[in-house]
C-alpha positions as CSV (number, residue, x, y, z in Angstrom):
1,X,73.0,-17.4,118.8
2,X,70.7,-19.4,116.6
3,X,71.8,-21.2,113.7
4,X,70.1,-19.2,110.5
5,X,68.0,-22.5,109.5
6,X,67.8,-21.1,105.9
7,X,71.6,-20.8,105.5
8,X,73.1,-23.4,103.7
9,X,77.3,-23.7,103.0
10,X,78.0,-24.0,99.4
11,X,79.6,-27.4,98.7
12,X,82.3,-26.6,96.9
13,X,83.0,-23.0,97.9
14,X,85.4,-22.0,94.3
15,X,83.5,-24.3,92.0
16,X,85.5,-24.7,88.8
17,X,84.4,-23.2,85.1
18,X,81.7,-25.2,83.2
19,X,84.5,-25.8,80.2
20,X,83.0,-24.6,76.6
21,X,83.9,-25.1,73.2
22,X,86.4,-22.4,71.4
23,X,84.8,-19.5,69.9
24,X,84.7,-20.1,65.9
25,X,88.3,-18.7,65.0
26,X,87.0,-18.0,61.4
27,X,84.2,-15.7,60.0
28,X,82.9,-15.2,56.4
29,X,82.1,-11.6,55.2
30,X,79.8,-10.8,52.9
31,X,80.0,-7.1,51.4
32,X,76.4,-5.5,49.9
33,X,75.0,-8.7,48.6
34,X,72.2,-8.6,46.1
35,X,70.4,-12.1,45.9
36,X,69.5,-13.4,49.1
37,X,69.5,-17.0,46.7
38,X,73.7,-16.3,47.4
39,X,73.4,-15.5,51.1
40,X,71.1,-18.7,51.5
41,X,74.0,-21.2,49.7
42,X,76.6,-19.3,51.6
43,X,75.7,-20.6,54.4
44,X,74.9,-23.4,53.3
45,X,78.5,-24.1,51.9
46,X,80.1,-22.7,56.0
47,X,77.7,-25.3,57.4
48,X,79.3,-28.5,55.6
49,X,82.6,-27.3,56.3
50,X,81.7,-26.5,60.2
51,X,81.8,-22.6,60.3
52,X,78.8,-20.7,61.3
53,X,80.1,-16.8,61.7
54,X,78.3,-15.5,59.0
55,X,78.3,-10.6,58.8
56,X,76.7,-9.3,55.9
57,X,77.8,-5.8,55.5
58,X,75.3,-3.1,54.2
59,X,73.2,-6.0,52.2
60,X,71.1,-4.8,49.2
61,X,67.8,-5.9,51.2
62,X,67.8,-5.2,54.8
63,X,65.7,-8.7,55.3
64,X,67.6,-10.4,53.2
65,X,68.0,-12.8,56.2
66,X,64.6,-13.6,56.4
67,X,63.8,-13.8,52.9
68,X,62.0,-17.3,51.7
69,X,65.0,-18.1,48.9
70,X,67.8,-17.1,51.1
71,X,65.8,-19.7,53.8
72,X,65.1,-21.9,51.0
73,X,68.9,-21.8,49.5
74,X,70.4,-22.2,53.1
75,X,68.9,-25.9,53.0
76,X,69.6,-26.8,56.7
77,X,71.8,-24.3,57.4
78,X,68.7,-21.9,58.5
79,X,70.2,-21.7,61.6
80,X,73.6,-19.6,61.0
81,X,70.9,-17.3,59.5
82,X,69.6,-16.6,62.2
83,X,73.1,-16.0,64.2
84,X,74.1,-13.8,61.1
85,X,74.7,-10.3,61.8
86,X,73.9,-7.1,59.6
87,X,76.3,-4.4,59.6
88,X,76.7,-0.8,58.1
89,X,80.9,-1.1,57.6
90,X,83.4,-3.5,56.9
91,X,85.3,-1.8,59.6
92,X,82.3,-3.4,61.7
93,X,82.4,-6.7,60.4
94,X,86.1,-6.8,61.2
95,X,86.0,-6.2,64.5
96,X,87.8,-8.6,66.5
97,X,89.8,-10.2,63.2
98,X,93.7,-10.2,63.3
99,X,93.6,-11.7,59.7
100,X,91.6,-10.7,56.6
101,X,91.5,-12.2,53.5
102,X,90.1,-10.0,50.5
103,X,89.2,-12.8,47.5
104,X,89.4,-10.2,44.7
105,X,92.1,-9.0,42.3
106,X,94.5,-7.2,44.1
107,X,94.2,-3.7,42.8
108,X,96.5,-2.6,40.1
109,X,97.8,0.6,42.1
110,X,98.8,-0.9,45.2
111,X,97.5,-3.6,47.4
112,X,98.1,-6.6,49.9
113,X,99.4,-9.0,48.3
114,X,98.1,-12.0,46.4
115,X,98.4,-16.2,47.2
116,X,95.8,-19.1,46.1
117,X,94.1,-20.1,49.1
118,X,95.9,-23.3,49.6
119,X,98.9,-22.2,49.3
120,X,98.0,-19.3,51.8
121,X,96.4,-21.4,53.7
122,X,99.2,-24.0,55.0
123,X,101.0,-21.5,57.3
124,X,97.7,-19.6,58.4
125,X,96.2,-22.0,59.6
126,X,98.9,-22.3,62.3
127,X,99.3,-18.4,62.7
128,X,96.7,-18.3,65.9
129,X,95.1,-15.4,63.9
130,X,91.4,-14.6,63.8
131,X,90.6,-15.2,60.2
132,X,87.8,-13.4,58.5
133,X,87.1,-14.1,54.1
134,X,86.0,-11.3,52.8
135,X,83.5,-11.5,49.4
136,X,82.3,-8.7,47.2
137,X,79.4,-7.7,45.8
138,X,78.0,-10.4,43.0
139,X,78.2,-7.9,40.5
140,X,81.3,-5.3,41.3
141,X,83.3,-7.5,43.8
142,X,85.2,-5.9,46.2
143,X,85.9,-2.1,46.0
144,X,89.5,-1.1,46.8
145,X,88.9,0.5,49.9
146,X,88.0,-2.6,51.3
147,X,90.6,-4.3,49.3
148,X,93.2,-1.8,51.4
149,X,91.5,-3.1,54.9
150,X,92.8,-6.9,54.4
151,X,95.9,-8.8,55.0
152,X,96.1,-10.4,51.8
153,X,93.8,-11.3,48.9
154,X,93.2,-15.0,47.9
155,X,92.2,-15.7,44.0
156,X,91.4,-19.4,42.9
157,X,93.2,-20.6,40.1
158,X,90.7,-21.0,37.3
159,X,90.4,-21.9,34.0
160,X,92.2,-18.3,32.9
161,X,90.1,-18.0,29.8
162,X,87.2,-18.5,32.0
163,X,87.4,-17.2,36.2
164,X,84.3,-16.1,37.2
165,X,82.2,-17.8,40.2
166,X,79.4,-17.6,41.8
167,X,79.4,-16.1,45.3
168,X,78.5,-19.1,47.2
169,X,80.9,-21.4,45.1
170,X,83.8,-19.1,45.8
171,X,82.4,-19.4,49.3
172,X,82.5,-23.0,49.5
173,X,85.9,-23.3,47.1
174,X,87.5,-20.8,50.3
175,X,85.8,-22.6,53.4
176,X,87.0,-26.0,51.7
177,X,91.0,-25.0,51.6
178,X,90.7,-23.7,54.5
179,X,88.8,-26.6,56.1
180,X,91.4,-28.8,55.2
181,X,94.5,-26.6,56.2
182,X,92.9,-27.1,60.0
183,X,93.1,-30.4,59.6
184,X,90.0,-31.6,57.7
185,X,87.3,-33.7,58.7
186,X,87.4,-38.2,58.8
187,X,85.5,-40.0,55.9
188,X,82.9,-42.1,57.5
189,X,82.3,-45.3,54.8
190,X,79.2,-46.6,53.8
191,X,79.8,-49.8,53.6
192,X,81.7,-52.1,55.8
193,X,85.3,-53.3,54.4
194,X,85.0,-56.6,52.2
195,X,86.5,-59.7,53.9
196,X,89.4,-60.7,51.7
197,X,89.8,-64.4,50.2
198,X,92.4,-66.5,51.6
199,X,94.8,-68.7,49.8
200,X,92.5,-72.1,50.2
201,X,90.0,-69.9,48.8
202,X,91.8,-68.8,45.6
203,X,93.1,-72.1,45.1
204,X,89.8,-74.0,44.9
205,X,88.6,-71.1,42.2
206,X,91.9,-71.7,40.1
207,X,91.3,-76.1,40.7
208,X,87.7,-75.6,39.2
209,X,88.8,-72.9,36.3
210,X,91.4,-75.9,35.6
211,X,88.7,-78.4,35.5
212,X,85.9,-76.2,33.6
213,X,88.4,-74.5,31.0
214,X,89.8,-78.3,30.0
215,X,86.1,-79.4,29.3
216,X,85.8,-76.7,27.3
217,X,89.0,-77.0,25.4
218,X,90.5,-73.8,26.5
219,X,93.1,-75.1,27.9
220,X,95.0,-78.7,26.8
221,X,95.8,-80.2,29.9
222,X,98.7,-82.0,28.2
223,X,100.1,-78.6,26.9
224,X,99.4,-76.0,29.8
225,X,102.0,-73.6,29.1
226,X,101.2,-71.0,31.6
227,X,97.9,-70.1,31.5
228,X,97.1,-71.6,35.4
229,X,100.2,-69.2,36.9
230,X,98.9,-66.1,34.8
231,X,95.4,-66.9,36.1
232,X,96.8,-67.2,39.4
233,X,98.7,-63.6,38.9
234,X,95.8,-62.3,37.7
235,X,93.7,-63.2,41.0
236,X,96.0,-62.6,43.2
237,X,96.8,-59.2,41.5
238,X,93.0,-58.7,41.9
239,X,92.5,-59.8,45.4
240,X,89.3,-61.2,45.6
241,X,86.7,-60.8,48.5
242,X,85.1,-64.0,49.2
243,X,82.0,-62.5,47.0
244,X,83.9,-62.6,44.0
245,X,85.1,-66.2,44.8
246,X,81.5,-67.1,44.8
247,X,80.8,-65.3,41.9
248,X,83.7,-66.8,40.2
249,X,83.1,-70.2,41.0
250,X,79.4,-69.9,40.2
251,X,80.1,-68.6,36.7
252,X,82.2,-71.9,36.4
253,X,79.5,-74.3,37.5
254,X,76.8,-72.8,35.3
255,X,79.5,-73.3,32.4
256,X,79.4,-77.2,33.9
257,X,75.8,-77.6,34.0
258,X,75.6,-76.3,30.3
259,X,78.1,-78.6,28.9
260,X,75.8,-81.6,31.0
């Protein structure tokens, strides 16, 4: 038999699973939405806090998506636009959640119950649940029924003579907490860290104060008192970077160069 010249044996026969980051465990929910400004910060507020599972459910414009000031609004964010889904239900929208979180009132009747979001927050973020937020219309908020479909309802402790926010700030209040219950994101400085003076360093500032605050007739050198070891407190209380030695010593030698 001839060998099949086009048949070539796979290297590796079970080759393993490309590995792939984790689905997004959290999605934000936005119920009949009016102002596609809203649905532009929205998503804009997700972005900065690293979520990108945006479902509007039964928007006021069915392009609301597409719309230049929801484009315009999303400021960089255009692109969880695009992923964003459009759906006729909240039933929909929650598909595949295990958690929801209504942020509305909880209805007077009967209802999940109600927690600030960090204080909700703390143990859910180590629940392993899929976590959807929930926000209702600019205007109404959320009706009951949907109220009824969630786990628990969040409301942000505001001012109480004064609690009303704007959709996308109570969007980026909610992705914020929630943010930092999963552990937050590191500050990157600006700026590198300021070398510190050392002793020598301090000690030839205090010598030249010494000098420059005698000339002056600040200090009587044959009455001190303790005006050195306060200064000295004071520096070392300040800890200078070798900048503000310069500066320091610089301020004293143009009081010199006056006095000459």
């Amino acid at each position: 038999m001839r060998e099949n010249e086009n048949f070539k044996v796979p290297t590796d026969p079970f080759p393993q699973p490309v590995p792939t980051a984790p689905p997004d465990p959290t999605r934000f929910v936005l119920v009949q939405p009016s102002h596609a400004g809203n649905v532009g910060a929205a998503a804009r507020a997700m972005k900065v806090m690293g979520f990108g599972d945006l479902v509007l459910v039964a928007p006021r414009f069915a392009d609301v998506l597409q719309q230049p000031e929801a484009v315009s609004r999303a400021s960089g964010a255009a692109e969880i636009l695009a992923r964003a889904r459009v759906v006729p239900t909240l039933a929909e929208a929650l598909h595949g959640i295990t958690w929801a979180c209504a942020t509305a009132m909880t209805p007077r009747d009967f209802g999940p119950p109600t927690f600030a979001p960090r204080e909700h927050f703390h143990a859910l973020a180590r629940s392993g649940h899929r976590v959807a937020f929930v926000f209702g219309p600019e205007r109404t908020g959320l009706a009951n029924e949907d109220v009824y479909r969630c786990h628990a309802c969040l409301s942000v402790p505001t001012d109480p003579a004064y609690g009303s926010l704007n959709l996308a700030q109570a969007v980026q209040l909610v992705a914020y907490d929630w943010r930092q219950a999963l552990g937050g994101f590191a500050i990157t400085p600006r700026t590198p860290d300021a070398t510190l003076a050392d002793a020598a360093a301090v000690d030839g500032v205090l010598a030249h104060w010494q000098h420059t605050l005698a000339a002056i007739g600040f200090l009587d050198p044959a009455a001190p008192k303790k005006l050195m070891p306060r200064l000295r407190r004071l520096l070392q209380r300040a800890q200078l970077t070798q900048e503000e030695v310069h500066i320091l010593r610089g301020i004293a030698r143009a009081v010199d160069r006056r006095r000459g």
